[in-house]
C-alpha positions, -999 to +999 in steps of 0.1 A: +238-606+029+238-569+037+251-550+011+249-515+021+291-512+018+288-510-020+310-493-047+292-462-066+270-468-095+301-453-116+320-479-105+294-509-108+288-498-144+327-501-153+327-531-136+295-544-158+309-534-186+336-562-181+316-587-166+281-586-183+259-563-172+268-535-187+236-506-192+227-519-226+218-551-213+200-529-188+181-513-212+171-543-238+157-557-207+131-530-196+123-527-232+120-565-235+097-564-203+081-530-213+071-550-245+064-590-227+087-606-250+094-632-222+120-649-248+135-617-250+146-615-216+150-647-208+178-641-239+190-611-220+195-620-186+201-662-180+236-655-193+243-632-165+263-641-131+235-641-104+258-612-092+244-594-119+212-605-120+207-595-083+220-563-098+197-560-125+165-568-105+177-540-075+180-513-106+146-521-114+111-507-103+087-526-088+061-535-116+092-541-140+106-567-109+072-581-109+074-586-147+110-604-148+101-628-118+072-635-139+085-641-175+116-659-157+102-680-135+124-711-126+152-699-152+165-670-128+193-690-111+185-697-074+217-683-063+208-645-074+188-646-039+222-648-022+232-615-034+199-594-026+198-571+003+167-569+028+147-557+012+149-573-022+144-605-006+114-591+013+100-577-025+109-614-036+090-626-011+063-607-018+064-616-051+071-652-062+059-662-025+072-685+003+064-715-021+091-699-048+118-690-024+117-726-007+118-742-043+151-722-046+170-727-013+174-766-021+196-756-048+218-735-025+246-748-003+230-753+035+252-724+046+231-697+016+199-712+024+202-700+059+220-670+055+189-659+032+164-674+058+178-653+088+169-620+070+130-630+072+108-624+100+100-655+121+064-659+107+082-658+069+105-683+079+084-711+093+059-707+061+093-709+041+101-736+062+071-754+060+072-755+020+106-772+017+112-808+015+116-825+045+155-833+045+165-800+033+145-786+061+156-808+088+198-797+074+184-756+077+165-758+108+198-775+126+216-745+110+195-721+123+199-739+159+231-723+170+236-694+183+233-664+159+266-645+145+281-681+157+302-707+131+272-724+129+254-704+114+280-697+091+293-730+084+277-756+051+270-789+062+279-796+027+316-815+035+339-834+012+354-860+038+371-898+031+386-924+059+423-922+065+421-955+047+410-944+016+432-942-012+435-910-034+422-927-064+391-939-044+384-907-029+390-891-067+364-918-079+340-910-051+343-872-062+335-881-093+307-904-089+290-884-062+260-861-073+261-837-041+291-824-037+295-788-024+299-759-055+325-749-037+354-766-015+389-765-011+404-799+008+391-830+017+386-835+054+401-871+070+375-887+093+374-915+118+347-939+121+332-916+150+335-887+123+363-871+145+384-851+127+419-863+121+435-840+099+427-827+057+441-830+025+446-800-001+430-807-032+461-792-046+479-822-033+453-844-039+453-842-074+492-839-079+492-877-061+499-911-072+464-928-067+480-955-045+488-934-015+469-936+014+448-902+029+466-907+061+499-906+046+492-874+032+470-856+050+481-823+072+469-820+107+441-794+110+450-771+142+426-746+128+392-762+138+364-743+146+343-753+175+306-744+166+301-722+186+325-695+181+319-657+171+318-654+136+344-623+145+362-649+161+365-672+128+378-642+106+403-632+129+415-663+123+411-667+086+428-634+083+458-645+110+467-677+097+453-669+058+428-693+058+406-705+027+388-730+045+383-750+083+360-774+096+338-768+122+334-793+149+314-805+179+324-805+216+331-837+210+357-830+177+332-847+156+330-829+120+294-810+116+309-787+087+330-763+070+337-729+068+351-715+031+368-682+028+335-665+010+317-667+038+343-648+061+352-618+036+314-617+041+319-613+077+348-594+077+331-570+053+297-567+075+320-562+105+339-533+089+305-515+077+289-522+115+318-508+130+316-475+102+281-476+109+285-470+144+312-449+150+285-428+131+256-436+152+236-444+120+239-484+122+210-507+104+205-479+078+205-481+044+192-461+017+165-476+011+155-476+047+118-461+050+114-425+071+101-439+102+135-466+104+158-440+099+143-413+123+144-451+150+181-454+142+192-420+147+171-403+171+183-429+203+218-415+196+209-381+188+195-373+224+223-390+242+243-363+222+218-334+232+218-346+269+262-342+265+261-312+250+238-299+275+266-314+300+292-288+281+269-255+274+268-263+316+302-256+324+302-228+301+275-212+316+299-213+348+324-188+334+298-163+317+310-135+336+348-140+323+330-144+284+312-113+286+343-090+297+366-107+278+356-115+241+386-130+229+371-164+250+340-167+232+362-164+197+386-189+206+366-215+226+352-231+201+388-240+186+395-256+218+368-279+217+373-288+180+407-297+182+402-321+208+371-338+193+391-348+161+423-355+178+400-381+200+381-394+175+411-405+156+421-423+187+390-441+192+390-449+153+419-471+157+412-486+191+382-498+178+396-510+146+422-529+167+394-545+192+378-559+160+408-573+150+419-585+182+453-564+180+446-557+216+461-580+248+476-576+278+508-572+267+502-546+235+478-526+257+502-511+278+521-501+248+490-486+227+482-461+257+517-450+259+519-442+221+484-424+223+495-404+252+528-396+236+512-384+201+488-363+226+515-348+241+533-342+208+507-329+190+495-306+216+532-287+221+531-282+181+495-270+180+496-252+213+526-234+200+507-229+166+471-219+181+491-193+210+509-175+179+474-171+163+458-163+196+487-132+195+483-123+163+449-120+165+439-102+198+475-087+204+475-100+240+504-125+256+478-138+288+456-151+257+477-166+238+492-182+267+461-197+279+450-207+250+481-229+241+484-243+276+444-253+270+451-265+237+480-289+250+458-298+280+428-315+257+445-329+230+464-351+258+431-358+274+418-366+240+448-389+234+442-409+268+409-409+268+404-422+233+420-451+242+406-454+272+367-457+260+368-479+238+385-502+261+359-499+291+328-503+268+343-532+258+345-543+291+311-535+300+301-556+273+288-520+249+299-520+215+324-495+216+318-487+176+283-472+186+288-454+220+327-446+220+321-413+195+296-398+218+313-403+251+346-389+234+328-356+219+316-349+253+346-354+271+368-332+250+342-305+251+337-306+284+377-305+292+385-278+267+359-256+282+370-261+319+405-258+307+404-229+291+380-208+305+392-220+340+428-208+331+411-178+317+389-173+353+424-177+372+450-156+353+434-128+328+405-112+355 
């Protein structure tokens, strides 16, 4: 549902160009609404995908949204909620009421309705809740049951599934007889009597079958299931391992409860990513159309956690102000000390991370991760050591400081190296998201070893 991760406006309006809304239809529709000629826009925007009607509305002010919800009414396709962001389905709320957006969840698959419920506050939901009809409710409040961020919240009830007995012309006539089928689905899941899952059936192959043969005589076993309660992380690792477009979820008991369709899990995948981008910035759960007061909450935690490290470095500096003040080259060149190693770590951490989300990591390719990272540390720091004494020389004429500065400079882009890898992996450990709290720990440990390092060797060998 978050959509923060999204192209530029540049890029959206190409896009609409080829797809539909492109900004004349933009513009016809606020001069349609700018005028009320309800036929107008109802003209204007019913042909649209409900990608691009969610589009549309966000591009909008507020009056002019007011307006289209208005003149719309119950021709705006009920899917469009799926692709609003927070806070346009907070303004929707606000607009068409509890009573409008629980007239439109029905129409979604279970798995939409819910991921649209989740972004409302508990006292929205239960009023949205309490204006739905009674079976639709009972399906979303099961959904919303299990754990959060699990497979079943992320799963549809919505299933296509037939006996092993059935034939593939009875389960093609069932398909076609059958009103309330899911919009979208991929194979037909094989059931027992106790709705145990025994294996699924492509519709691929389904529909390139003689209609005598039997489910059970072509049906593939199913080693993919989902139990129900699984990290949604979990479930795209394994779309994304075995190239998945589609798994049941079951029970403890390996009775069917639903499925999970490759939509939902670039979804995931694609929330994942920005949470991890978001972190690794220390800005996570901001958008730009966050208000003052949220922004200044998501940043300022992280912000004095960095003050209180840098403190922790402008420390051990204060140690060796006597060596600064007589020898000015220090001053000049710490700073290139420090920066070095910050970048060199962070690009360490970058991929650790990356390869704990994607469970890259295990016993047996930790081992060999560390090693490379220290390696590259130990490379890079001879070549830049080399590279940053020769400056250091050319600079301030004197050997002693160029000398310490290269050893320095090999010292903490190997400490970078190590210790990028090695953050991530204890946070993870102590159960911290390493996205969020591995970029502040690494700044601080690189400062605070290319200050010792190189004013220490400084202290030792140039006074």
């Amino acid at each position: 549902m978050d959509q923060q991760n999204k192209p530029s406006r540049d890029h959206l309006d190409q896009l609409s160009s080829l797809y539909g809304m492109t900004p004349k239809v933009e513009a016809a529709v606020i001069i349609a609404l700018a005028d009320g000629d309800a036929r107008r826009v109802r003209a204007l925007v019913s042909p649209l995908h409900p990608a691009d009607q969610a589009d549309l509305v966000e591009r909008l002010n507020g009056p002019q949204r007011k307006l289209l919800f208005a003149m719309m009414g119950p021709v705006l396709d009920p899917e469009t909620l799926t692709y609003f962001d927070d806070d346009l389905l907070e303004d929707a709320l606000g607009i068409i009421g509890a009573e409008g957006v629980a007239k439109a969840l029905p129409e979604l698959d279970s798995d939409d309705a819910i991921d649209i419920l989740e972004e409302f506050d508990e006292e929205e939901r239960d009023s949205i809740l309490a204006a739905m009809p009674a079976a639709e409710r009972l399906i979303v409040e099961e959904g919303l049951s299990y754990p959060e961020d699990s497979a079943g919240r992320l799963m549809q009830r919505e299933v296509v599934v037939a006996p092993s007995h059935w034939t593939v012309g009875q389960t093609i006539d069932f398909m076609r007889s059958e009103d309330n089928l899911p919009e979208d689905f991929y194979a037909i899941v094989v059931i027992d009597p106790a709705r145990r899952v025994l294996g699924q059936v492509r519709l691929s192959r389904l529909l390139s079958a003689q209609r005598p043969v039997r489910m059970s005589e072509m049906m593939e076993n199913t080693p993919h299931q989902i139990p129900v309660s699984m990290d949604q992380e979990e479930v795209a690792v394994l779309f994304r391992r075995y190239a998945l477009v589609s798994a049941s979820v079951v029970d403890d008991q390996n009775r069917l409860v639903g499925m999970i369709t490759v939509d939902d899990v670039v979804e995931v995948i694609d929330e994942e990513a920005e949470e991890d981008l978001m972190g690794l910035a220390g800005v996570s759960d901001v958008s730009i159309r966050s208000t003052l007061i949220e922004t200044l909450q998501a940043r300022f935690s992280w912000l004095g956690v960095n003050l209180l490290t840098a403190i922790a470095a402008s420390v051990v500096i204060s140690f060796f102000e006597d060596a600064i003040q007589r020898i000015v080259a220090l001053a000049v060149l710490m700073p290139i000390v420090a920066s070095m190693g910050g970048n060199a770590g962070t690009q360490t951490v970058t991929v650790a991370v990356r390869a704990l989300a994607l469970r890259q990591l295990s016993r047996s390719t930790m081992a060999g991760f560390i090693w490379r990272e220290f390696s590259v540390g130990v490379i890079n720091g001879t070549i830049f050591a080399i590279t940053a004494g020769v400056i250091a020389f050319a600079w301030f004429g004197d050997l002693s400081v160029a000398l310490v500065m290269g050893f320095a400079m090999m010292a903490n882009l190997i400490v970078a190296g190590v210790s990028g890898t090695a953050i991530p992996l204890t946070l993870s450990r102590l159960g911290v998201d390493p996205a969020v709290a591995s970029s502040v720990f690494i700044t601080t440990i690189t400062d605070v070893i290319g200050f010792l390092t190189f004013l220490g060797l400084a202290a030792l060998f140039l006074l």
